[in-house]
C-alpha positions in Angstrom: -27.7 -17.8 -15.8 -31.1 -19.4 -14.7 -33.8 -16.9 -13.9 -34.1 -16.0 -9.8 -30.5 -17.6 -9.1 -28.1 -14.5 -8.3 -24.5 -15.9 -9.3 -21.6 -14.4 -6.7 -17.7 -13.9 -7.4 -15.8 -14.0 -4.4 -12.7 -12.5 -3.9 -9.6 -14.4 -3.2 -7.1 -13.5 -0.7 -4.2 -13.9 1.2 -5.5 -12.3 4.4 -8.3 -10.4 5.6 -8.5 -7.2 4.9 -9.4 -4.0 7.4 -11.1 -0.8 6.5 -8.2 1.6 7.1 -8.2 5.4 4.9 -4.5 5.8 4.8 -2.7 8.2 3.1 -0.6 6.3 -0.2 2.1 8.1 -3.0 3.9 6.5 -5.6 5.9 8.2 -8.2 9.9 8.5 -9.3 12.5 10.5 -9.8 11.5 11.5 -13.4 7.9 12.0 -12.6 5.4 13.8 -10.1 4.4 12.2 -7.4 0.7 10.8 -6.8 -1.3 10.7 -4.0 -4.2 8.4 -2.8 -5.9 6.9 -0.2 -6.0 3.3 0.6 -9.6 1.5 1.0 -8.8 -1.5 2.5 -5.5 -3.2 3.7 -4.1 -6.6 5.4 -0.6 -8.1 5.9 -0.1 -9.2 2.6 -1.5 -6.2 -0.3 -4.6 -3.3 -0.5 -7.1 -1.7 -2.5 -5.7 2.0 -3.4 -7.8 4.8 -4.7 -6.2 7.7 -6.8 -7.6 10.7 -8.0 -6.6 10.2 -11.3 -5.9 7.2 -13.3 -2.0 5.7 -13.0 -0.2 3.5 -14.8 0.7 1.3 -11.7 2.2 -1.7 -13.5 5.4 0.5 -14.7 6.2 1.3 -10.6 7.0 -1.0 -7.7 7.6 1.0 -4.6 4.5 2.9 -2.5 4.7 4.8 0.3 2.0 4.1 3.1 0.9 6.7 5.7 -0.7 5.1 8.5 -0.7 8.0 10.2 1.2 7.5 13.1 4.3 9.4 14.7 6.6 6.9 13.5 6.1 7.8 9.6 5.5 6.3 6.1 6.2 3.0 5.4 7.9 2.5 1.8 7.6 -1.1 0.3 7.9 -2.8 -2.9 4.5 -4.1 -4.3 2.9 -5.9 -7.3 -0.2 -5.0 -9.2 -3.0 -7.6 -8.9 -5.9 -5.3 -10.5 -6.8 -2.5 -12.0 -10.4 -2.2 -11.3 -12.0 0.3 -13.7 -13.2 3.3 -13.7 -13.3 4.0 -10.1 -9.1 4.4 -10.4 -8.7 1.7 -7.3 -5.8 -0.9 -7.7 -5.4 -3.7 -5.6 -1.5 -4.7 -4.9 0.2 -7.5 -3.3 3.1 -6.5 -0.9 6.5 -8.4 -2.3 8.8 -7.8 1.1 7.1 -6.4 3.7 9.4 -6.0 6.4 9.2 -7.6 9.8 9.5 -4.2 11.8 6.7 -2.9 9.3 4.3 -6.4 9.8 5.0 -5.5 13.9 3.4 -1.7 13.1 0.4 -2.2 11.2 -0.9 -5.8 13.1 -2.7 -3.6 15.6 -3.8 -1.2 13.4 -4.9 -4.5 10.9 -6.7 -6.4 13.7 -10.2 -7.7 12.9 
């Protein structure tokens, strides 16, 4: 790096992402079920924050709060990241319904 020249990652995307604190859990039938918050969420994936680490690559289905009277919304995902140690993950949504897409756009808009 050449001295006074800051170098800058930036993040790739699908879609923009809002600042949203939503309730998330993901567990199984074998195991307990975790809880954590999202940081940030769009169309396509968030950033999720747990209180303690989790293996996230070994589950695919989350359960999303956004806190409305019409309930969770349960949908397969993908990890992208694991971004160490603050325990956030950032996941990619694999079938987001269209009924689902309808309730989070206004919550979502930039």
């Amino acid at each position: 790096m050449l001295s006074g020249e800051t170098l800058r990652i930036e993040e790739k995307r699908r879609a923009a992402r809002a600042s949203r604190e939503w309730s998330v859990e993901v567990g199984s039938r074998t195991e307990r079920v975790r809880r954590g918050r999202t940081i940030d969420i769009s169309i396509s994936g968030m950033r999720v924050r747990f209180d303690d680490p989790l293996e996230l690559r070994w589950r695919n289905v989350i359960s999303l709060d956004p806190g409305n009277s019409l309930g969770p919304i349960v949908v397969r995902f993908a990890l992208v990241r694991e971004i160490v140690p603050s325990r956030e993950y950032a996941v990619r949504f694999l079938d987001l319904q269209p009924r689902y897409v309808r309730r989070l756009s206004p919550s979502l808009a930039l």
